[in-house]
C-alpha positions in Angstrom: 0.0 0.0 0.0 1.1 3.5 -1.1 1.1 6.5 1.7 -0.4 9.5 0.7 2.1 12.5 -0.6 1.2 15.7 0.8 2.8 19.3 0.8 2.7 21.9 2.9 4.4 25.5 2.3 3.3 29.2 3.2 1.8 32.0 1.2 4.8 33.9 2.8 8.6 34.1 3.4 8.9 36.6 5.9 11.5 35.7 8.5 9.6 34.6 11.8 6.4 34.1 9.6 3.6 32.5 12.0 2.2 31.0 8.3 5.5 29.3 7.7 5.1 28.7 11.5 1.3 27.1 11.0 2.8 25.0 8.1 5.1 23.5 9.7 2.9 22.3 12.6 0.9 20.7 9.7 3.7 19.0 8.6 4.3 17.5 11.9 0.7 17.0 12.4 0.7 15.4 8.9 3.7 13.3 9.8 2.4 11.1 13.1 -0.6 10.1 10.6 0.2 7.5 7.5 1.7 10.0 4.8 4.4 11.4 3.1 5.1 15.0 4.0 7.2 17.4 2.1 7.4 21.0 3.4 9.0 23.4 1.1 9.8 27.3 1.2 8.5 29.4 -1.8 11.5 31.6 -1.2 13.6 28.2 -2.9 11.3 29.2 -6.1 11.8 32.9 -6.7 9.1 34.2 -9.4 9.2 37.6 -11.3 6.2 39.5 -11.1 3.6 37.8 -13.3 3.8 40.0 -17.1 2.2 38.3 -20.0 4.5 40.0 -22.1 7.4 38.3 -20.2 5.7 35.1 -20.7 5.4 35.9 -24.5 9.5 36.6 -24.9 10.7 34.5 -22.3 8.0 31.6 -21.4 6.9 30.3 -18.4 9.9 30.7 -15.7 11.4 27.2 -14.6 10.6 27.9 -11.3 7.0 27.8 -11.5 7.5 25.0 -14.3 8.5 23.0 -11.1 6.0 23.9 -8.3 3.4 22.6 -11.0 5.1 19.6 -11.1 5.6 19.3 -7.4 2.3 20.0 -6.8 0.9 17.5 -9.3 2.9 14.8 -7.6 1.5 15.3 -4.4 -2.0 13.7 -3.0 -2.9 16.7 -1.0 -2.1 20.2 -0.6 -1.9 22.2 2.6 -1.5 26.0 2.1 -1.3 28.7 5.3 -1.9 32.2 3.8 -1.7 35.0 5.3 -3.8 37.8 4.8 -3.0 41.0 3.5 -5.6 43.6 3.2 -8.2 41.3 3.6 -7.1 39.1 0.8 -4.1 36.6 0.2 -0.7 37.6 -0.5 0.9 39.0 -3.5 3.9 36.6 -3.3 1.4 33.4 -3.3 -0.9 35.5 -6.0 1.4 35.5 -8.0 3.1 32.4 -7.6 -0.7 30.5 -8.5 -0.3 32.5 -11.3 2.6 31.9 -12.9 1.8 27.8 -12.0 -1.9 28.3 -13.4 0.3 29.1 -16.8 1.9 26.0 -17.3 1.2 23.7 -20.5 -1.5 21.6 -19.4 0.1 18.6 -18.3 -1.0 15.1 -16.2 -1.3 15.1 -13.7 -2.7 18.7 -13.3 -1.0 20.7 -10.6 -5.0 21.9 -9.6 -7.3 19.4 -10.6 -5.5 16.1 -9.0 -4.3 16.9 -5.4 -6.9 17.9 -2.9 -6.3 21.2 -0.7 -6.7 22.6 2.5 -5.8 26.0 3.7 -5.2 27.7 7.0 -4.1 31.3 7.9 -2.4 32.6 11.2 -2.6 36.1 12.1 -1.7 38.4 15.2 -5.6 39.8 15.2 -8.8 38.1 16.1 -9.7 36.8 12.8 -6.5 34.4 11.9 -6.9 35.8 8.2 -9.9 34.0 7.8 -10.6 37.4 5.4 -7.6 36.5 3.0 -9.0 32.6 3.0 -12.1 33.3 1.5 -10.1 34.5 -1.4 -7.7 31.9 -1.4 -10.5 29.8 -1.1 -11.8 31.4 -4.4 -8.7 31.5 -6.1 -7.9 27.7 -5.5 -11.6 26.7 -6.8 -11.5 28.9 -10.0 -7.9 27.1 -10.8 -10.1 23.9 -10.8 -8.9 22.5 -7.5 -10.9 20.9 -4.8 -10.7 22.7 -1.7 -12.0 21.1 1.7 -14.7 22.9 3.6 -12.3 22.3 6.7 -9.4 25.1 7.7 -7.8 26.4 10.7 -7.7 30.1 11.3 -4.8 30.7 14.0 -5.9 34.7 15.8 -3.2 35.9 18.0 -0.5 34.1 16.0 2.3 36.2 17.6 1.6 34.3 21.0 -0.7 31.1 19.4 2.6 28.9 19.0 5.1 27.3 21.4 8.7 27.2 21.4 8.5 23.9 19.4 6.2 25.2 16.8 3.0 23.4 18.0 0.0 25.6 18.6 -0.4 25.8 22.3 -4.4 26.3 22.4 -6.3 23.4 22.1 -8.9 24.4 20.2 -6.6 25.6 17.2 -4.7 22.7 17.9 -7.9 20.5 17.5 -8.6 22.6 14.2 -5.3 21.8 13.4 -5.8 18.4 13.3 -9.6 18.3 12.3 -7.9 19.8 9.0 -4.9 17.3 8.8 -7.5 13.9 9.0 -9.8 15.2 6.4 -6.8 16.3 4.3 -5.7 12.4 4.4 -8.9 11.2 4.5 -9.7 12.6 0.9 -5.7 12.4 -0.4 -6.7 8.8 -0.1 -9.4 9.0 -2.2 -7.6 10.1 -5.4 
């Protein structure tokens, strides 16, 4: 029998991040259950700023040639966003983009995995704002987004000094999230 593949990265690369933070407790959540995890940085992929003129001259960057293909060869898909201005950020914007312009290929980096999304945040919402758009985003690429996410509020004091999230009840979001992201990776 086959584990599951699933990734995890954040919608940001800010040093001391709580999004990198919150996917890296998914990771480790992800990892005591019966999976593959991978957890990846999308400052390792630098992007320019999407320009279908660019794309015209130069193609689609390498870069987000291979985050389509990682994503494609992955189960399931856990994203933490932040949210900026009540939406998600420009750096994962634009990296959706510049994947979304890849030559159709199988599997499809959208349409195969399954995702789940979270957000962390140091006010009282978690970014749950900037995951409705992600949400929106994600489903207009074609992918399958579960209903389930965790929204982390007072991220800045939310986490402990091992990365786990020291409230329960986030922590139990946390892993309501993590089952029925393996429960439906399964599936596929």
């Amino acid at each position: 029998m086959t584990h599951p593949k699933l990734l995890c990265f954040a919608g940001s690369n800010r040093s001391g991040s709580f999004n990198a933070t919150l996917a890296g407790a998914m990771a480790k959540q992800l990892s005591l259950l019966d999976c593959e995890v991978t957890l990846i940085s999308l400052q390792d992929y630098p992007l320019p700023l999407f320009d279908q003129d660019e794309e015209a001259e130069k193609g689609v960057p390498d870069n987000a040639q291979k985050l389509a293909k990682l994503l494609a060869s992955h189960d399931g898909i856990f994203i933490a966003s932040p949210e900026y201005n009540g939406s998600l950020t420009p750096l994962l914007k634009n990296t959706l983009d510049w994947i979304s312009r890849v030559p159709a290929s199988e599997p499809h980096p959208f349409k195969n995995p399954v995702f789940a999304i979270g957000g962390a945040s140091p006010g009282g919402l978690g970014g749950i704002r900037g995951l409705a758009h992600l949400r929106q985003v994600l489903v207009s690429l074609g992918a399958l987004v579960l209903p389930q996410q965790v929204s982390v509020a007072a991220a800045h004091s939310a986490f402990d000094e091992l990365g786990d999230l020291s409230d329960s009840r986030s922590a139990a979001f946390l892993s309501d999230v993590a089952s029925s992201l393996l429960a439906h990776s399964k599936r596929f």
